[in-house]
C-alpha positions as CSV (number, residue, x, y, z in Angstrom):
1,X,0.0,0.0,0.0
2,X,1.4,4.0,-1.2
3,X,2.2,6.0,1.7
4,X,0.0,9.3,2.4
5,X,1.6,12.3,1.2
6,X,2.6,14.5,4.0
7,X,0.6,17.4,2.2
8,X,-2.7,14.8,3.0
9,X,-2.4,14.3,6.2
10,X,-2.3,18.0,7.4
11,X,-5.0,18.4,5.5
12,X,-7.0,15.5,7.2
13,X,-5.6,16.8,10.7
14,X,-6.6,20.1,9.9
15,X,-10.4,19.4,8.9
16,X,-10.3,16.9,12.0
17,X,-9.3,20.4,14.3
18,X,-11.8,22.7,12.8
19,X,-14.4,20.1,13.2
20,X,-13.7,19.8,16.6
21,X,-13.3,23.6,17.5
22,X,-16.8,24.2,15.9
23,X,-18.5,21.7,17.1
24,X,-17.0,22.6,21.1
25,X,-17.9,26.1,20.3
26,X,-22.0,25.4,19.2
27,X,-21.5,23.0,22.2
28,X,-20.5,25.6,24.7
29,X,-23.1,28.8,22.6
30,X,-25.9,26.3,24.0
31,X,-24.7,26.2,27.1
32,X,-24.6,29.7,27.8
33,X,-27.9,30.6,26.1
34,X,-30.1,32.7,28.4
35,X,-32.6,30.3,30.7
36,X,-35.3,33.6,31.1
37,X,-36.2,36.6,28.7
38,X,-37.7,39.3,30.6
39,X,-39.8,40.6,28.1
40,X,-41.4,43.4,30.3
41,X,-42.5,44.0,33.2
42,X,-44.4,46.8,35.1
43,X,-45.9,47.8,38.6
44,X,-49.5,47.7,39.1
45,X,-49.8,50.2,41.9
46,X,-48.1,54.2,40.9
47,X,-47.9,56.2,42.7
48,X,-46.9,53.8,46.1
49,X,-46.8,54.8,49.6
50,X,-44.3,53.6,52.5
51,X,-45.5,50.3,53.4
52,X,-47.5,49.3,50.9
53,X,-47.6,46.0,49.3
54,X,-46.4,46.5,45.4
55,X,-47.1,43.6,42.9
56,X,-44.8,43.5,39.5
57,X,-46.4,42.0,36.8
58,X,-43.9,40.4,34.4
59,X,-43.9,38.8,31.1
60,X,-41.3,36.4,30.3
61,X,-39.9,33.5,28.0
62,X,-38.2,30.7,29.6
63,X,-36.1,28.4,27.3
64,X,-34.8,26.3,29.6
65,X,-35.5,24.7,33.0
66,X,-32.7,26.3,35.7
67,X,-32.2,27.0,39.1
68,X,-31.7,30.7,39.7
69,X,-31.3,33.5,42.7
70,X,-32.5,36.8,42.1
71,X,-31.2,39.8,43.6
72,X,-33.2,42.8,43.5
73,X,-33.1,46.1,45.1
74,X,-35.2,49.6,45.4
75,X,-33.4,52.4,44.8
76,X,-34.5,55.4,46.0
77,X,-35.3,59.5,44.7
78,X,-32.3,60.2,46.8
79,X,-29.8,57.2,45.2
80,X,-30.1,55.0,48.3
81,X,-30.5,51.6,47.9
82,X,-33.3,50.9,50.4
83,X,-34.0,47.4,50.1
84,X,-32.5,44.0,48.6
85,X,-33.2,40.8,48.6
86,X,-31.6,37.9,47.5
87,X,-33.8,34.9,46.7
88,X,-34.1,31.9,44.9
89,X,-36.3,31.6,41.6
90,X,-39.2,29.6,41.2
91,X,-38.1,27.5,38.0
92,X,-41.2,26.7,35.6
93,X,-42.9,23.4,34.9
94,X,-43.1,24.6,31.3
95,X,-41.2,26.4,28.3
96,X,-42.4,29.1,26.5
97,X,-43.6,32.6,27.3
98,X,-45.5,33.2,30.3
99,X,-47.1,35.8,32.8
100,X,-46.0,35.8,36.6
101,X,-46.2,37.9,39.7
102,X,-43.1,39.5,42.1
103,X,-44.4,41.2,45.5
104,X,-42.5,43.6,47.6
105,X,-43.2,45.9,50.4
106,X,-42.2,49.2,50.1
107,X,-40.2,50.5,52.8
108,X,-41.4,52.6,55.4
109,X,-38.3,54.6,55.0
110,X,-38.9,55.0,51.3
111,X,-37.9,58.8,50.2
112,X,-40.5,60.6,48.1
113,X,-40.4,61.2,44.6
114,X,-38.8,58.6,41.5
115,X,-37.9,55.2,42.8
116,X,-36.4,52.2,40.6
117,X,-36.7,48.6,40.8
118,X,-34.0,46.2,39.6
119,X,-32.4,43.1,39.8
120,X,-30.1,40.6,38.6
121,X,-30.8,36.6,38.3
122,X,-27.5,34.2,38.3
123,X,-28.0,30.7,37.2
124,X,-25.0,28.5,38.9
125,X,-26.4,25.0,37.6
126,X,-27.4,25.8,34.3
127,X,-25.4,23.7,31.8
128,X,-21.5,22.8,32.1
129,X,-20.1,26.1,32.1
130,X,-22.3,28.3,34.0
131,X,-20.7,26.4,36.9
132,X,-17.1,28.4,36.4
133,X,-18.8,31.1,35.3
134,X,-22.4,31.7,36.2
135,X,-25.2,33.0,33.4
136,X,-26.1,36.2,34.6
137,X,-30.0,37.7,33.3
138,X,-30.1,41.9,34.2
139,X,-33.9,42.3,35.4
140,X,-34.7,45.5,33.6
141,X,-34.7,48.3,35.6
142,X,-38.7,49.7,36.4
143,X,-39.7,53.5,37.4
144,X,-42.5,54.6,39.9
145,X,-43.2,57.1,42.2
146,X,-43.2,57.1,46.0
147,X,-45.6,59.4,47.4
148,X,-46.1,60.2,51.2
């Protein structure tokens, strides 16, 4: 049997690299696809006063099934952070776009005037690499007003 040439063999090794190099990278650009979409979101009560119990009313997407923890904090008119909570995130039974409620009290300490709502949600067991490197979903940030 003729030997190889040498010029067929890199070629063969180099087809057998690329292959692999694509095939890791789709592997790992699943793995790191977003679990959630937050599509929108808005609160049902504005204006809201110290104390009261404020429901958020979101729409989302959920393309896969992961564990999360969602922190979220309340900014107030005068830049202080005035509550945050870190929490764990009810996963869905089922995929596909969806309709859920968030509750928070409003602090008593709340300043008057422009407030915002936001949050981030990290998913540490989502996939292979979100164990190194944890997905992280920005909750987009929501305006209302505090009134007295």
């Amino acid at each position: 049997m003729p030997a190889v040439p040498l010029w067929r063999q890199h070629i063969w090794a180099g087809t057998v690299l690329v292959l692999g190099a694509v095939t890791l990278a789709s592997l790992v650009a699943a793995d790191r696809t977003d679990p959630v979409i937050l599509e929108s979101g808005y609160i049902a009560e504005d204006p809201v006063r110290p104390g009261q119990r404020v429901h958020v009313r979101w729409t989302t997407t959920w393309q896969r099934q992961c564990e999360g923890v969602l922190s979220r904090e309340l900014v107030g008119s005068d830049g202080v952070v005035k509550a945050y909570r870190k929490h764990f995130l009810r996963v869905p039974v089922n995929l596909g776009r969806q309709t859920s409620d968030t509750r928070f009290i409003v602090p008593e300490d709340m300043a008057q005037g422009e407030a915002v709502y936001s949050g981030i949600i990290r998913f540490h067991e989502c996939g292979v690499t979100s164990r190194f490197v944890p997905l992280k979903v920005e909750v987009p940030e929501i305006g209302f007003s505090v009134a007295k």
